[in-house]
FIDOLUM-642920 format. One record per residue (C-alpha): residue number from 1; residue in one letter; x, y, z. Coordinates in Angstrom, 1 decimal, always signed. Layout:
BEGIN
<site><i>NUM</i><aa>A</aa><X>X</X><Y>Y</Y><Z>Z</Z></site>
...
This chain:
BEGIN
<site><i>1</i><aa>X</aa><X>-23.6</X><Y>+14.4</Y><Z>+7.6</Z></site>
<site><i>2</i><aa>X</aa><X>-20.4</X><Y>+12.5</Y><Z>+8.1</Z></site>
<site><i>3</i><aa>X</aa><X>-20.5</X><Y>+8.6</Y><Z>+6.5</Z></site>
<site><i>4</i><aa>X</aa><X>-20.3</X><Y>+7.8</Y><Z>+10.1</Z></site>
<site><i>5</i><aa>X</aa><X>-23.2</X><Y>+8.4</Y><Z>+10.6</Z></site>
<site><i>6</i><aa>X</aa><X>-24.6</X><Y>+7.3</Y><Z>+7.3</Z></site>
<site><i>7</i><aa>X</aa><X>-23.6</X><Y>+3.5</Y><Z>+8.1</Z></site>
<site><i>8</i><aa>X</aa><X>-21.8</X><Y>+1.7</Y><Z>+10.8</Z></site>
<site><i>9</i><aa>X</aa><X>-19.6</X><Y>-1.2</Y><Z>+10.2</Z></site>
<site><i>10</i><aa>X</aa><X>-20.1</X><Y>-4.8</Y><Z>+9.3</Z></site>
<site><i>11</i><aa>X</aa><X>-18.6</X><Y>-8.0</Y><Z>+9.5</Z></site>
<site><i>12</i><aa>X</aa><X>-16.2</X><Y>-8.7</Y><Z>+7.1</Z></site>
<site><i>13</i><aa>X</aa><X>-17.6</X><Y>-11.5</Y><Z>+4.6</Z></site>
<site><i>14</i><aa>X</aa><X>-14.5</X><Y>-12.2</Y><Z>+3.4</Z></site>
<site><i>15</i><aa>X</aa><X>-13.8</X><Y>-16.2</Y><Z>+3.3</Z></site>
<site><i>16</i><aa>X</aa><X>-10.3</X><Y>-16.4</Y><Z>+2.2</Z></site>
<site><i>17</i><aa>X</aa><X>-7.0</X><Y>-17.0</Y><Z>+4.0</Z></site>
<site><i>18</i><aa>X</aa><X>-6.4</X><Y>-13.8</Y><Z>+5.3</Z></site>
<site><i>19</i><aa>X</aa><X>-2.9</X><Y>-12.5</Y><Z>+4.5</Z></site>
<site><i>20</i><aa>X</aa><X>-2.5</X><Y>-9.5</Y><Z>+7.0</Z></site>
<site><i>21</i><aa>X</aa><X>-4.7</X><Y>-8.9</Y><Z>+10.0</Z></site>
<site><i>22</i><aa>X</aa><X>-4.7</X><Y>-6.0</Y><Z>+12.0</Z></site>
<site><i>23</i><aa>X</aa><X>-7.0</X><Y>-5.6</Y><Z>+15.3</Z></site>
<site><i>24</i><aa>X</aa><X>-7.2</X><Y>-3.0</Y><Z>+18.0</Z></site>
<site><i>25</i><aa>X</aa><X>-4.7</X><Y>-0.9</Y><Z>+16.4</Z></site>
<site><i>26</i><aa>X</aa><X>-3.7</X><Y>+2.5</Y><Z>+18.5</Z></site>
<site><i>27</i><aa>X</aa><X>-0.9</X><Y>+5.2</Y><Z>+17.3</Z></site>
<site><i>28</i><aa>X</aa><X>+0.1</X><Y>+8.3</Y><Z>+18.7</Z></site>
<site><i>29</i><aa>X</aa><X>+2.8</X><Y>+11.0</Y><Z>+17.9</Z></site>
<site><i>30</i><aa>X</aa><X>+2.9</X><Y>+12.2</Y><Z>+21.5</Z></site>
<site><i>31</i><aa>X</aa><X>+0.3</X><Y>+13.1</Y><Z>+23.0</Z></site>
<site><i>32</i><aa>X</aa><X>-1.7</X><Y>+13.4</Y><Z>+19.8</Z></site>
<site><i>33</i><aa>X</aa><X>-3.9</X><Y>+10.0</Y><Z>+19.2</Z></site>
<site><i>34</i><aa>X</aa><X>-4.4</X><Y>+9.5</Y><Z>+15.8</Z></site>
<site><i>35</i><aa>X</aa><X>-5.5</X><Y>+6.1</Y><Z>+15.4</Z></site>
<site><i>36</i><aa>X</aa><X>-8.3</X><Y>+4.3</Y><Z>+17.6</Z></site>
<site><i>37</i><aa>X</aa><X>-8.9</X><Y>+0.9</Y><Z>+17.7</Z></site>
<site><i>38</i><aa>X</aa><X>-8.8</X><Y>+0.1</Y><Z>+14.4</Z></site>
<site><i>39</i><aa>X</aa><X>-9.1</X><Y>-2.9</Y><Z>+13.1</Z></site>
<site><i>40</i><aa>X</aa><X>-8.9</X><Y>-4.2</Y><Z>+9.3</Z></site>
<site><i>41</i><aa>X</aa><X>-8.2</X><Y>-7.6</Y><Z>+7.3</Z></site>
<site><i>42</i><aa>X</aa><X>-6.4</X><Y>-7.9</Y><Z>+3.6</Z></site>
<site><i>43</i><aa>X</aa><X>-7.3</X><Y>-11.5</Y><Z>+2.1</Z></site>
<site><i>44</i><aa>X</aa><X>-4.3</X><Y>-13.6</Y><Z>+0.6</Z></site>
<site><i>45</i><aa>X</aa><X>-3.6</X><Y>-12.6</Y><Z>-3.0</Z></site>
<site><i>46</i><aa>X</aa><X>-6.3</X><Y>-9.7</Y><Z>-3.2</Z></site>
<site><i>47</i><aa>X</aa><X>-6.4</X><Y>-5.7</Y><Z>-3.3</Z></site>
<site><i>48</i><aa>X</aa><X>-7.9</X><Y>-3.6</Y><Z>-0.5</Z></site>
<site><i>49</i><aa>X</aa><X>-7.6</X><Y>-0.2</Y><Z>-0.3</Z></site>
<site><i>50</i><aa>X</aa><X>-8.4</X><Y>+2.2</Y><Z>+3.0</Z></site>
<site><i>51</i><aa>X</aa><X>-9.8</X><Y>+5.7</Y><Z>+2.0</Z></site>
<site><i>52</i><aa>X</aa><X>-9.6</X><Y>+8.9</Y><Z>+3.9</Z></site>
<site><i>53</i><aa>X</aa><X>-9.2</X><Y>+12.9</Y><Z>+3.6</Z></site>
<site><i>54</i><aa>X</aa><X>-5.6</X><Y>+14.3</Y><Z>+4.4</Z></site>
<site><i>55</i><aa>X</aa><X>-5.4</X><Y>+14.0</Y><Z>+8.5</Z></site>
<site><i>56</i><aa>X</aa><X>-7.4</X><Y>+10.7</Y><Z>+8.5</Z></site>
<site><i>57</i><aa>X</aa><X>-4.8</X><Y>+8.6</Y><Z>+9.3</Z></site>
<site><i>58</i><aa>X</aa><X>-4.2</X><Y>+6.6</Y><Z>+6.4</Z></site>
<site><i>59</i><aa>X</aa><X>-0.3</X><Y>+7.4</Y><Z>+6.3</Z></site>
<site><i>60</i><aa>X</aa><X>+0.3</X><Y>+6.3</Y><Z>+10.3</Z></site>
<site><i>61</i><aa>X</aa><X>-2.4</X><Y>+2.9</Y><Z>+8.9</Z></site>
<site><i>62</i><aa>X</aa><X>+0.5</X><Y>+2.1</Y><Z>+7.2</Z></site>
<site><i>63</i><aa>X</aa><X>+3.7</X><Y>+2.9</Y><Z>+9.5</Z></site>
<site><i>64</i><aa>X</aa><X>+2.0</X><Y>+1.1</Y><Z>+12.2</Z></site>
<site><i>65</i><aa>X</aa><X>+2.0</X><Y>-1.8</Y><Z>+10.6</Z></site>
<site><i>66</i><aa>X</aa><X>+5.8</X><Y>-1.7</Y><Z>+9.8</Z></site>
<site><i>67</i><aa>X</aa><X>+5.9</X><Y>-0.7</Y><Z>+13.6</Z></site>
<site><i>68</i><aa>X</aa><X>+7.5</X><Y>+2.7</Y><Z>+12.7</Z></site>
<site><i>69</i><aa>X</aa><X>+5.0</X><Y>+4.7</Y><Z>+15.3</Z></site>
<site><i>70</i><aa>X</aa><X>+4.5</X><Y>+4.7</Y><Z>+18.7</Z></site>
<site><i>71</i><aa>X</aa><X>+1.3</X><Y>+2.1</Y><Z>+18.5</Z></site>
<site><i>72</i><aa>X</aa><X>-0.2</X><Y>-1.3</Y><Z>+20.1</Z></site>
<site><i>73</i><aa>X</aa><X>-2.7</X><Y>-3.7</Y><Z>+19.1</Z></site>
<site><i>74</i><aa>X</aa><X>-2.2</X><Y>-6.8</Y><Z>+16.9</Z></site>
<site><i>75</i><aa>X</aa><X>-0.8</X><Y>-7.1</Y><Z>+13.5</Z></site>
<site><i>76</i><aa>X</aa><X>-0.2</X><Y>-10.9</Y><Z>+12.2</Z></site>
<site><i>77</i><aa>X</aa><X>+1.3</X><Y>-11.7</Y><Z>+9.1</Z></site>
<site><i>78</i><aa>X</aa><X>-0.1</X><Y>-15.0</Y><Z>+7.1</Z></site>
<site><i>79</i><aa>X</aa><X>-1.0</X><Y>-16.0</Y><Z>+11.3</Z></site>
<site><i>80</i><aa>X</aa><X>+2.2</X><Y>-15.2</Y><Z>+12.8</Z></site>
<site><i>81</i><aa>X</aa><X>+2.0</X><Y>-12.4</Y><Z>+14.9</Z></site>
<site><i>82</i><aa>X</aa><X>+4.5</X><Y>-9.5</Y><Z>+13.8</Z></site>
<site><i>83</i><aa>X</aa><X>+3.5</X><Y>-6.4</Y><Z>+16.3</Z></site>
<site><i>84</i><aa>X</aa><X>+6.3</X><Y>-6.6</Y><Z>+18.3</Z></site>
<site><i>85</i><aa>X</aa><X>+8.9</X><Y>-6.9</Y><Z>+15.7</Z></site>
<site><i>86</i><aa>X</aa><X>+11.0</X><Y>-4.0</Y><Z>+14.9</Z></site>
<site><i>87</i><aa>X</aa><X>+10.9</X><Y>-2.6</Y><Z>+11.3</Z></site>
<site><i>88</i><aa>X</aa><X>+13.8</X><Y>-4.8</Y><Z>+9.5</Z></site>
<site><i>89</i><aa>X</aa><X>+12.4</X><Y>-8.1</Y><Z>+10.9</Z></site>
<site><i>90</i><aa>X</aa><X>+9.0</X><Y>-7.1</Y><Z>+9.4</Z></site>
<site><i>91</i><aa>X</aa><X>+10.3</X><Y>-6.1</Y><Z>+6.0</Z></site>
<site><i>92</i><aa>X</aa><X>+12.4</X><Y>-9.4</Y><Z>+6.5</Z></site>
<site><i>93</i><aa>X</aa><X>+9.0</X><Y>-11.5</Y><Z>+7.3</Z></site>
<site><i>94</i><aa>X</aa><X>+7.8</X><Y>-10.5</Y><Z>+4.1</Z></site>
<site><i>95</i><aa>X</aa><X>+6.2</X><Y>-6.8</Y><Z>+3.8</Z></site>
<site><i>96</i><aa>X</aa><X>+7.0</X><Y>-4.1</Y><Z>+1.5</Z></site>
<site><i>97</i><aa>X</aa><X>+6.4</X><Y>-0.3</Y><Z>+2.7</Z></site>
<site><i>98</i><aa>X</aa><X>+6.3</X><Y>+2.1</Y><Z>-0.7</Z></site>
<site><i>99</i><aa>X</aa><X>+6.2</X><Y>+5.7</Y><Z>+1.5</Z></site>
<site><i>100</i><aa>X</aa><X>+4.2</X><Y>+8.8</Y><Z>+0.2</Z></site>
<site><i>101</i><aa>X</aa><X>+6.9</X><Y>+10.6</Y><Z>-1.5</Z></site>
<site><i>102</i><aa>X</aa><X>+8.0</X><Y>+7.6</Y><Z>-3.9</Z></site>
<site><i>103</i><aa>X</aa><X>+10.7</X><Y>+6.1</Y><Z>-1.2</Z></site>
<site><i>104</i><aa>X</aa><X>+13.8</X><Y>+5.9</Y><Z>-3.2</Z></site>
<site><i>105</i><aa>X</aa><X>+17.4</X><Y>+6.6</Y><Z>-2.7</Z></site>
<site><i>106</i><aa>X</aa><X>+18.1</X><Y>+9.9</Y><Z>-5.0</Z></site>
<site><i>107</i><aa>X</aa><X>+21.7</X><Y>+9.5</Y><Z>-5.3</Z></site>
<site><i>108</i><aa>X</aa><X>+21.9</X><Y>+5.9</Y><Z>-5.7</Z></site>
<site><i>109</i><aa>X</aa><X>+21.2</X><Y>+4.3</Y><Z>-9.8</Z></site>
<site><i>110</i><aa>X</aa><X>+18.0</X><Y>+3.2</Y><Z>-11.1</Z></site>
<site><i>111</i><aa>X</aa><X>+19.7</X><Y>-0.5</Y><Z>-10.9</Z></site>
<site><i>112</i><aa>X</aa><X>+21.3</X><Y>-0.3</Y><Z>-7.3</Z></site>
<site><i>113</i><aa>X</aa><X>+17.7</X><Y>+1.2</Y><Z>-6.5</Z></site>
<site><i>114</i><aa>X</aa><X>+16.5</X><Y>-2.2</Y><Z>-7.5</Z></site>
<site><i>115</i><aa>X</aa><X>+19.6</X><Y>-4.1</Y><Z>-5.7</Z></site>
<site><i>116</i><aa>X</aa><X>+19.1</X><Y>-2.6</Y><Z>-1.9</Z></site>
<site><i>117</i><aa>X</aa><X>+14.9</X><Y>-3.4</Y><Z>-3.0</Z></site>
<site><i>118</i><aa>X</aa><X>+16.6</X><Y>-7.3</Y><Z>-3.0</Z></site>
<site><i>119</i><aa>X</aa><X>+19.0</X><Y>-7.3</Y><Z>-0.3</Z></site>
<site><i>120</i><aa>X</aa><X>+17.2</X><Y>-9.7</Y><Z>+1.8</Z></site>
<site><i>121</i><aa>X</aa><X>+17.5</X><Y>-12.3</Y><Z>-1.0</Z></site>
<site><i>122</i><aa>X</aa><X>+20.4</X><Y>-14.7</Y><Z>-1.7</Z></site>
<site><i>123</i><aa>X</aa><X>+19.3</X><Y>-16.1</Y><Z>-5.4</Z></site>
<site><i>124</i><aa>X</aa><X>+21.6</X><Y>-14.1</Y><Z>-7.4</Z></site>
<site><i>125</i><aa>X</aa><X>+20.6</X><Y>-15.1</Y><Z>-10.9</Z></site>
<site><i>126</i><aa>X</aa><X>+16.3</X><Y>-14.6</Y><Z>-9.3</Z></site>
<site><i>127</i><aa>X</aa><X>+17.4</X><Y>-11.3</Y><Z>-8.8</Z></site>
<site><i>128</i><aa>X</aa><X>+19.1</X><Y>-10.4</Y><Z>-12.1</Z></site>
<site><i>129</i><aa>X</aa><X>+15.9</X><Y>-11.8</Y><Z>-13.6</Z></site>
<site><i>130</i><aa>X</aa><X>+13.4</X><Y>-10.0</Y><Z>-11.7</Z></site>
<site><i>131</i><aa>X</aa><X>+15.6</X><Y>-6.7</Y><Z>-12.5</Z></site>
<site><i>132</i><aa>X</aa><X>+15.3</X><Y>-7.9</Y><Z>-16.8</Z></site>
<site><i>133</i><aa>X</aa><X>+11.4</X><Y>-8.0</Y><Z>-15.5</Z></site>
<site><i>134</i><aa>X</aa><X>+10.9</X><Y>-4.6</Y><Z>-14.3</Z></site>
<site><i>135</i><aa>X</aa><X>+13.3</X><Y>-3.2</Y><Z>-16.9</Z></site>
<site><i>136</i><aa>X</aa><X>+10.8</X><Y>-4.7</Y><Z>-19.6</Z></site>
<site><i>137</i><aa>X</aa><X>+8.0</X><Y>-3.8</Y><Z>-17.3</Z></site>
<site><i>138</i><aa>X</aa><X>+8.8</X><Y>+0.0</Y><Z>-17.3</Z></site>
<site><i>139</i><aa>X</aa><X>+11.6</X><Y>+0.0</Y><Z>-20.2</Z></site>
<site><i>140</i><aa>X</aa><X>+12.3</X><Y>+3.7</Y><Z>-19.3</Z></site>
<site><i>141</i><aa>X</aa><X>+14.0</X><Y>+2.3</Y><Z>-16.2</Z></site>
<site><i>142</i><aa>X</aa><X>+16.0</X><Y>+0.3</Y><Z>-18.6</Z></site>
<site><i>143</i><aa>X</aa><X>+16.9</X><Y>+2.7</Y><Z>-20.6</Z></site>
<site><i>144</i><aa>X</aa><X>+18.0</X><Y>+5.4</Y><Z>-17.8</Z></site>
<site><i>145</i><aa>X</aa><X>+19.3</X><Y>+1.9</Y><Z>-15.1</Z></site>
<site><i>146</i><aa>X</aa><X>+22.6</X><Y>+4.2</Y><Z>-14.7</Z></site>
<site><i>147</i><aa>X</aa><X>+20.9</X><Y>+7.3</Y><Z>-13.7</Z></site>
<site><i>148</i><aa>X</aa><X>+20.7</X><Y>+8.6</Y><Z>-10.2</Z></site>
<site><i>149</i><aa>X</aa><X>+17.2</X><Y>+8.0</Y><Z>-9.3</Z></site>
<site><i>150</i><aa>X</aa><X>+16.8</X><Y>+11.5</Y><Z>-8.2</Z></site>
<site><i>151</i><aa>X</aa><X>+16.9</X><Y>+12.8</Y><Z>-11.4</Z></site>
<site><i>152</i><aa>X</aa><X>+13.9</X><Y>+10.8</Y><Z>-12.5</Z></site>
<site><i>153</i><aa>X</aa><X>+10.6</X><Y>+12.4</Y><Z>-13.0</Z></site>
<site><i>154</i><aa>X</aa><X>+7.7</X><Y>+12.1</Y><Z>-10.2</Z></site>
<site><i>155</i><aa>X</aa><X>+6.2</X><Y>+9.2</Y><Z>-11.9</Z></site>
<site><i>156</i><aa>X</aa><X>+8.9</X><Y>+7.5</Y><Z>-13.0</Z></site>
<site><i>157</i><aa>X</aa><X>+10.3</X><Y>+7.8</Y><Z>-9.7</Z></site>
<site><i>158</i><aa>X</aa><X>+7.2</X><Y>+5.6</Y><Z>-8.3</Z></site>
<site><i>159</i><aa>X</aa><X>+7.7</X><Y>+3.3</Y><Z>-11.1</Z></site>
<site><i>160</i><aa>X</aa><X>+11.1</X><Y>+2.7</Y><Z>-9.8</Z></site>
<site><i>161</i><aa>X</aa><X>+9.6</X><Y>+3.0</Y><Z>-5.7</Z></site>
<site><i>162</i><aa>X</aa><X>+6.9</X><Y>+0.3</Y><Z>-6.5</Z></site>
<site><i>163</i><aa>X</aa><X>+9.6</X><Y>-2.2</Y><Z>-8.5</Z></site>
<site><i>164</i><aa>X</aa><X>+11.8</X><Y>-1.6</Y><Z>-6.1</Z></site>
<site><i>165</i><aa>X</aa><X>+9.6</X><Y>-3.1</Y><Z>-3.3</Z></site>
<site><i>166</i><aa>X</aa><X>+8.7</X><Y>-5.8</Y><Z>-5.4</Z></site>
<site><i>167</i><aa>X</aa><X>+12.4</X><Y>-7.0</Y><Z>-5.7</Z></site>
<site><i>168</i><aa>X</aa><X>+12.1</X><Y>-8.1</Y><Z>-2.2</Z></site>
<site><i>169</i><aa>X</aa><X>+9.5</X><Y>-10.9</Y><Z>-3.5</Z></site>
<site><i>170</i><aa>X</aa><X>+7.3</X><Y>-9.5</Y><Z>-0.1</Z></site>
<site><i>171</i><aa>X</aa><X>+3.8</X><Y>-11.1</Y><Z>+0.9</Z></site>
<site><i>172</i><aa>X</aa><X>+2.2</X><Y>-7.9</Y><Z>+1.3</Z></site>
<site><i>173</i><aa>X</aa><X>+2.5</X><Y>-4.7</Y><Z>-0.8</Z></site>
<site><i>174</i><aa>X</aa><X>+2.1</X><Y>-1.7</Y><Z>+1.3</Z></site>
<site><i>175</i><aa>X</aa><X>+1.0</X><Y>+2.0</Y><Z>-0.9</Z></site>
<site><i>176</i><aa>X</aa><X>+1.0</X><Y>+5.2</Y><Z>+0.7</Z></site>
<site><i>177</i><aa>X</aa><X>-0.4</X><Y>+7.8</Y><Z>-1.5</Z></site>
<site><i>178</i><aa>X</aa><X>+0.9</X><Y>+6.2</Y><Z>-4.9</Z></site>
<site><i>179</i><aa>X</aa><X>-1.3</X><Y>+8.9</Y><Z>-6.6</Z></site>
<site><i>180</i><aa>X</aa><X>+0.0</X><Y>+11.9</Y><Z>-4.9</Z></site>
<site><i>181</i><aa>X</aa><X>+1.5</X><Y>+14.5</Y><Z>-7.3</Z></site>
<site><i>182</i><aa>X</aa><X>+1.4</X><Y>+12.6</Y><Z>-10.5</Z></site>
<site><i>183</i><aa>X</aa><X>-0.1</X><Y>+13.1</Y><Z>-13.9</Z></site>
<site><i>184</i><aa>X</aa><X>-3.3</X><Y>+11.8</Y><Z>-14.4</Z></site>
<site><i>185</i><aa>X</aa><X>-2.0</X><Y>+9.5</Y><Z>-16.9</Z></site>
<site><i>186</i><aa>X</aa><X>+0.4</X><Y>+8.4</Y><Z>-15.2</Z></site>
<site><i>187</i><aa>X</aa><X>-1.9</X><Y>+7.8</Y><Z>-12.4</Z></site>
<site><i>188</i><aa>X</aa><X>-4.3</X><Y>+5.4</Y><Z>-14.8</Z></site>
<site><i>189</i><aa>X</aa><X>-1.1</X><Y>+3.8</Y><Z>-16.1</Z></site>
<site><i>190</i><aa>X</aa><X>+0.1</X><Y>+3.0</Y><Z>-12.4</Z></site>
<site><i>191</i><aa>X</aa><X>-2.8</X><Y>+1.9</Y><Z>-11.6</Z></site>
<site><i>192</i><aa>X</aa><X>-2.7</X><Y>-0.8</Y><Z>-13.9</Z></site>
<site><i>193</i><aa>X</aa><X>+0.2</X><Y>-1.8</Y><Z>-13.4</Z></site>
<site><i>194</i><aa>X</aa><X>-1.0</X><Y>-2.6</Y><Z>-9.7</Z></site>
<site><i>195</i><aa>X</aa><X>-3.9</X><Y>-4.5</Y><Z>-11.2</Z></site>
<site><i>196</i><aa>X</aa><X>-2.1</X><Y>-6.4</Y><Z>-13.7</Z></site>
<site><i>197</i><aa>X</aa><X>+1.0</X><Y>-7.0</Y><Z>-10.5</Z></site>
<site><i>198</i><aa>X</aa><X>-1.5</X><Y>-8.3</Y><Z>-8.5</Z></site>
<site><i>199</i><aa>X</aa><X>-3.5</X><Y>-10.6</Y><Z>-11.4</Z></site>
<site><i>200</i><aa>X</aa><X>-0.1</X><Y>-11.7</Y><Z>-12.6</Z></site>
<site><i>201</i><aa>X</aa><X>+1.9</X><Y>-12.3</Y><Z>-9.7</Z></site>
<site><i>202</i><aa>X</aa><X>-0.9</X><Y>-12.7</Y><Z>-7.2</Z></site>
<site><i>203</i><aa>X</aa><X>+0.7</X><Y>-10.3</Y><Z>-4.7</Z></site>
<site><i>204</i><aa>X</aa><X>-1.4</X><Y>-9.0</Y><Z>-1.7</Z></site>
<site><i>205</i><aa>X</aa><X>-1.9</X><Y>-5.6</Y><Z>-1.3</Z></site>
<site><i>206</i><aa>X</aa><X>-2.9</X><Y>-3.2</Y><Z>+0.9</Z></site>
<site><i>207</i><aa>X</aa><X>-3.2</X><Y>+1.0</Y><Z>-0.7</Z></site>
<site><i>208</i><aa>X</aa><X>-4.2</X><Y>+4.0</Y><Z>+1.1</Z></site>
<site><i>209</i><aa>X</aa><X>-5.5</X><Y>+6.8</Y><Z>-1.1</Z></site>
<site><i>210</i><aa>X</aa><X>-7.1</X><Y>+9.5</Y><Z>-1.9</Z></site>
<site><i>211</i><aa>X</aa><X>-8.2</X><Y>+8.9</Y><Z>-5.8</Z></site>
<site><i>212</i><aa>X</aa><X>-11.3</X><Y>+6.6</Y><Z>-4.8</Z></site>
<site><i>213</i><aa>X</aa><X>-12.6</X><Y>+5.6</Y><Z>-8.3</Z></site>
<site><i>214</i><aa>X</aa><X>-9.3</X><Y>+4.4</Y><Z>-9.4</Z></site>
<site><i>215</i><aa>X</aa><X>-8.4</X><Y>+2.8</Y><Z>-5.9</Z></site>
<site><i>216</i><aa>X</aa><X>-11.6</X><Y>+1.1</Y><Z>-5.9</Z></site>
<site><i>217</i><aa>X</aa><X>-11.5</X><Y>-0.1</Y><Z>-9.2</Z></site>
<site><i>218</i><aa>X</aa><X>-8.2</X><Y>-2.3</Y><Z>-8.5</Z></site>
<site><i>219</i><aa>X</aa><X>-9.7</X><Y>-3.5</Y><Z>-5.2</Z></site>
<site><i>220</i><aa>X</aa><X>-11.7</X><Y>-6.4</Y><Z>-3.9</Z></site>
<site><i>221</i><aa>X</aa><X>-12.5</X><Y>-4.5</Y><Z>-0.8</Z></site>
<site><i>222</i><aa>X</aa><X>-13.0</X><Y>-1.3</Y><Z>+0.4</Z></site>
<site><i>223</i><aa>X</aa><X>-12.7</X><Y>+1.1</Y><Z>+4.1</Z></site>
<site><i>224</i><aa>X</aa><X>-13.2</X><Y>+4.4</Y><Z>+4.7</Z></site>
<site><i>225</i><aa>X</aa><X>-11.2</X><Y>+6.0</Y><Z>+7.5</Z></site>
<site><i>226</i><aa>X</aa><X>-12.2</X><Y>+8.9</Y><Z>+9.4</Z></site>
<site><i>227</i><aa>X</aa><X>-10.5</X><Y>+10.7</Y><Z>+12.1</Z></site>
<site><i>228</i><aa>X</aa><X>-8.6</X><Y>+7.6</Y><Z>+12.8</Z></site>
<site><i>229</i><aa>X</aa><X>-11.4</X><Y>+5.1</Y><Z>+13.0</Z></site>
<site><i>230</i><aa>X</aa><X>-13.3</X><Y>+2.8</Y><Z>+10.3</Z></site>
<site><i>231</i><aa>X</aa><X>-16.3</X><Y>+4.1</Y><Z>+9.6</Z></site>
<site><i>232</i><aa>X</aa><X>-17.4</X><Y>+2.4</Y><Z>+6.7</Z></site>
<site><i>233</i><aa>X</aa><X>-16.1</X><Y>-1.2</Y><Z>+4.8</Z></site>
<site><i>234</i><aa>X</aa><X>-17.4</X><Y>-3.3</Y><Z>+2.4</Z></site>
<site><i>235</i><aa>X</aa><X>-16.7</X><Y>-4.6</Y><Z>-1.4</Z></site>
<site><i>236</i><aa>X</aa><X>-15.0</X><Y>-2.3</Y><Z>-3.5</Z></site>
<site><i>237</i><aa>X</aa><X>-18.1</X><Y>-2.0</Y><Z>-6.2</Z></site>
<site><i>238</i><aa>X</aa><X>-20.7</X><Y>-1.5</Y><Z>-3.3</Z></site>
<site><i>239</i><aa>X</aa><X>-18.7</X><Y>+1.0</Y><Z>-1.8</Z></site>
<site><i>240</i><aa>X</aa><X>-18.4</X><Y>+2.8</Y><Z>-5.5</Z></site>
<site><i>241</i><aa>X</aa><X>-22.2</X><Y>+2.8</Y><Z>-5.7</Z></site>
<site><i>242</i><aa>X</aa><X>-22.7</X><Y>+3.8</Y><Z>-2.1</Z></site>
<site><i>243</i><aa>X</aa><X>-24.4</X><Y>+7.5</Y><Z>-2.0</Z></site>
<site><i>244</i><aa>X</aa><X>-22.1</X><Y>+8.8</Y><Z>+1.1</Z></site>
<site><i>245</i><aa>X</aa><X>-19.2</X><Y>+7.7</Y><Z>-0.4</Z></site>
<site><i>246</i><aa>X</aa><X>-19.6</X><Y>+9.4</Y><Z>-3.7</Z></site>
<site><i>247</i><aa>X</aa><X>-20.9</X><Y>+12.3</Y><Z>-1.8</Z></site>
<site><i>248</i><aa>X</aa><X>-17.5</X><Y>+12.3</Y><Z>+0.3</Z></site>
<site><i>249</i><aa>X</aa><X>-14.7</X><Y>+10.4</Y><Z>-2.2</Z></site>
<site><i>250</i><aa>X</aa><X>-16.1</X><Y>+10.5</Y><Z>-5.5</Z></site>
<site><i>251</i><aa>X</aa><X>-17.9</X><Y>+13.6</Y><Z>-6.7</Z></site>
<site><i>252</i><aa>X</aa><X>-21.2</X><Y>+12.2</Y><Z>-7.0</Z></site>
């Protein structure tokens, strides 16, 4: 039994400003549909996190809202709608894509990583202190900030992804995968960082995963994605406790 068929979806009970809103979303890669009207809201300053198995769709979730697929539908941003916009204006508007893969530039340094993450901004001396932040944050980045990026390990290669998005101060945090490949504790540690970058700093964010417990754990809300349509949302700890959900994501 699929968890389609287990539960169908409800509203969303959510009551705060919502930060990114996307409704009657549709992608393709040709003539392959892979997402169908789907439909999902991020609250201002919280974590939600879309689960799925590998072909779900969770990867083209995320490059459809950057407007980096073939897609339609709606996508606003903090109420402006940013659909139409190609990818630059919508990194410029204030959303940061971290790719599955880590999404760094190999040959460039740990610091010019972190410089390119900033180029939209014109503070200077903001910059320079949100580069002392992630150096103190993750002080192996410190240590190594002359190092070609692609000589980094796996997980301190997403260290230097996630900070790297950060630079650009963005209003929504987008995660592909941030799990994928890495230790397990490096996975826990990551996580926390998330929790403790989105308690400290208040930033919105929006992962797709496959690690459901840790996922869930960081997150104030919850959906499951299957064959390219929600099948399932609710709050993150319901969605923990839920039987079909375990069944599919967690073991249980």
């Amino acid at each position: 039994m699929t968890i389609a068929e287990t539960e169908t979806r409800g509203a969303s009970g959510s009551s705060g400003e919502i930060m990114l809103s996307v409704s009657g979303l549709e992608a393709s890669y040709g003539a392959v549909q892979v997402l169908r009207d789907l439909s999902l809201e991020v609250p201002k300053g919280e974590v939600v996190v879309v689960l799925g198995a590998n072909g779900a769709g969770k990867t083209t979730t995320l490059r459809s809202i950057c407007n980096m697929v073939t897609c339609s539908g709606s996508v606003t941003l903090d109420g402006t709608e940013i659909g139409k916009m190609n990818t630059a204006d919508i990194v410029n508007r204030g959303v940061a894509h971290v790719p599955q893969g880590r999404g760094t530039f190999p040959e460039l340094s740990v610091k010019d990583n972190l410089y390119v993450g900033a180029y939209t901004r014109t503070d200077k001396s903001g910059v320079e202190d949100d580069i002392a932040l992630w150096f103190e944050k993750y002080p192996v980045l410190g240590e190594r900030h002359d190092q070609a990026a692609g000589s980094l390990s796996g997980g301190e290669q997403q260290m230097l992804a996630v900070s790297r998005a950060l630079m650009s101060r963005p209003q929504v945090l987008l995660l592909d995968e941030p799990s994928l490949g890495l230790a397990p504790i490096i996975i826990e540690d990551l996580f926390q960082t998330f929790k403790q970058i989105n308690e400290e700093q208040g930033t919105t964010m929006l992962v797709v995963e496959q690690n459901a417990n840790l996922a869930l754990d960081i997150a104030t809300r919850g959906y499951v994605l299957e064959a390219g349509e929600i099948v399932l949302e609710g709050d993150a700890k319901k969605l923990q406790s839920d039987p079909a959900v375990q069944e599919a994501y967690l073991g249980g």
